[in-house]
N, C-alpha and C positions, 0 to 999 in steps of 0.2 A: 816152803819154810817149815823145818821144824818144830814142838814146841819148845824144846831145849834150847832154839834159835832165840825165842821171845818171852820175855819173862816179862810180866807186869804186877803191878801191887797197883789196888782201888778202893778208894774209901769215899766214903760221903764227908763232905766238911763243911761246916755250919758259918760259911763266908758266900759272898757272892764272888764270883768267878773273875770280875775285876782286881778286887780284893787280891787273889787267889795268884792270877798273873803276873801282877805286880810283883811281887813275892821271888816265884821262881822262874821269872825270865830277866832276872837280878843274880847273875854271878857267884857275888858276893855271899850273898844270904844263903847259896847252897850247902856252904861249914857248918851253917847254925842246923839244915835242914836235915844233912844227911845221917848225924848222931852214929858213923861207925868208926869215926875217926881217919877216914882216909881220905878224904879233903881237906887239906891244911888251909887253902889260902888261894882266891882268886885275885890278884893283886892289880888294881888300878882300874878293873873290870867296871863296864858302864852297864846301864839295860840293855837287855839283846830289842832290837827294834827292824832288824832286818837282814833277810837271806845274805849270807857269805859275810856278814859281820864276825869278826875272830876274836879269840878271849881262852887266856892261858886260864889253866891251874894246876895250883902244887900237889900232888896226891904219896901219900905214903900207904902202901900196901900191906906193908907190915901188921895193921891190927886187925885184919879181918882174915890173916893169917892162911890164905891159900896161898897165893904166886909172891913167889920170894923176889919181888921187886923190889923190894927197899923206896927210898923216895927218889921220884922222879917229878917233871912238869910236863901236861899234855896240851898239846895246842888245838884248843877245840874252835870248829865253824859252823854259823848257823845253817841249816838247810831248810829247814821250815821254819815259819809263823806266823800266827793269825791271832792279833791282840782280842785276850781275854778269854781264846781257846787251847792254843795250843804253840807249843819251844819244843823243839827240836834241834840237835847237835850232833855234827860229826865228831871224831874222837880221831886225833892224829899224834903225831908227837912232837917236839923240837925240836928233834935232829933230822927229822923228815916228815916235814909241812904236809905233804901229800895225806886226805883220811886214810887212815885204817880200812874203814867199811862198814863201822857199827855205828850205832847211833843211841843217846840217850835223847827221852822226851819226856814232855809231862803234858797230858790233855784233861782236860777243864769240858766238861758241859756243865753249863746251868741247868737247874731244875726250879720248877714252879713254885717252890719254897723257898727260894733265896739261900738254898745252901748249893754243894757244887761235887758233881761225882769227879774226882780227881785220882787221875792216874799214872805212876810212875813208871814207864818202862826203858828196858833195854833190846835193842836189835842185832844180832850180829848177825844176821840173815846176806850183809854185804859186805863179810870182812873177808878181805884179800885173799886167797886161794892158799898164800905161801903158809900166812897164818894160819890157817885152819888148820892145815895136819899136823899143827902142831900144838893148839887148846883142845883140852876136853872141856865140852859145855856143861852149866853156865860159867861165863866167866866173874859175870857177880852175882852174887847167892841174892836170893828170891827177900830172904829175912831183911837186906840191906836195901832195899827199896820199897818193903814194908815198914822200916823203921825212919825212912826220910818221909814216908804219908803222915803216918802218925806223928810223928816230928812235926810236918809242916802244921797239921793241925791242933797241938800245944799252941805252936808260936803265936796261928791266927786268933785262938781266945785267949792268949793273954795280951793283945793287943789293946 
């Protein structure tokens, strides 16, 4: 895999890692968390609590202003999790259920001070073959999953 396949943002956050989980293996909460505007809306979305568990969202592409997608909904499935460390999600679409190949996640260690190294990544290390020759990497810029960490850590101290 190359690096252009994996991109991640990590920050320390002043929660503990329960805290932290709760958070972003919540659907919903990721409009509040992502701040690029291209999450409109996970609608009816519950906690993710287990592998192959499915959950739409509305995404507009439009403000982060690379791939002239306009707004679309993608049909995301879990593929991992381990409460309090770690959410993982396939990325598919709805017009064809089948993943894509990529995967977004967020992993959580605890540290000995009760705050939480939290990491925001993307993978596309298994996106479909057809696809590939036809993205140039990355498909989401590095700043947009630096700005969902920071983001997510606003939201936890002003809890």
């Amino acid at each position: 895999m190359s690096a252009a396949e994996r991109i991640a943002a990590t920050r320390r956050v002043a929660a503990p890692a329960g805290r932290i989980f709760a958070v972003v293996s919540h659907p919903q909460g990721h409009v509040d968390i992502d701040g690029s505007g291209m999450l409109e809306a996970a609608p009816d979305a519950t906690p993710l609590t287990e592998v192959g568990q499915a959950f739409t969202m509305h995404m507009d592409r439009e403000p982060l202003g690379d791939l002239p997608m306009g707004k679309y909904t993608v049909l995301n499935r879990v593929t991992r999790i381990e409460p309090d460390r770690l959410v993982e999600w396939s990325v598919g679409s709805t017009d064809h259920p089948k993943p894509l190949g990529h995967v977004y996640g967020w992993e959580l260690v605890a540290l000995d001070d009760g705050t939480t190294e939290v990491t925001n990544y993307c993978d596309w290390s298994g996106l479909n073959p057809k696809l590939r020759d036809r993205i140039t990497f990355p498909i989401v810029p590095l700043e947009m999953l630096e700005r969902s960490v920071e983001r997510l850590a606003v939201l936890l101290a002003d809890d």
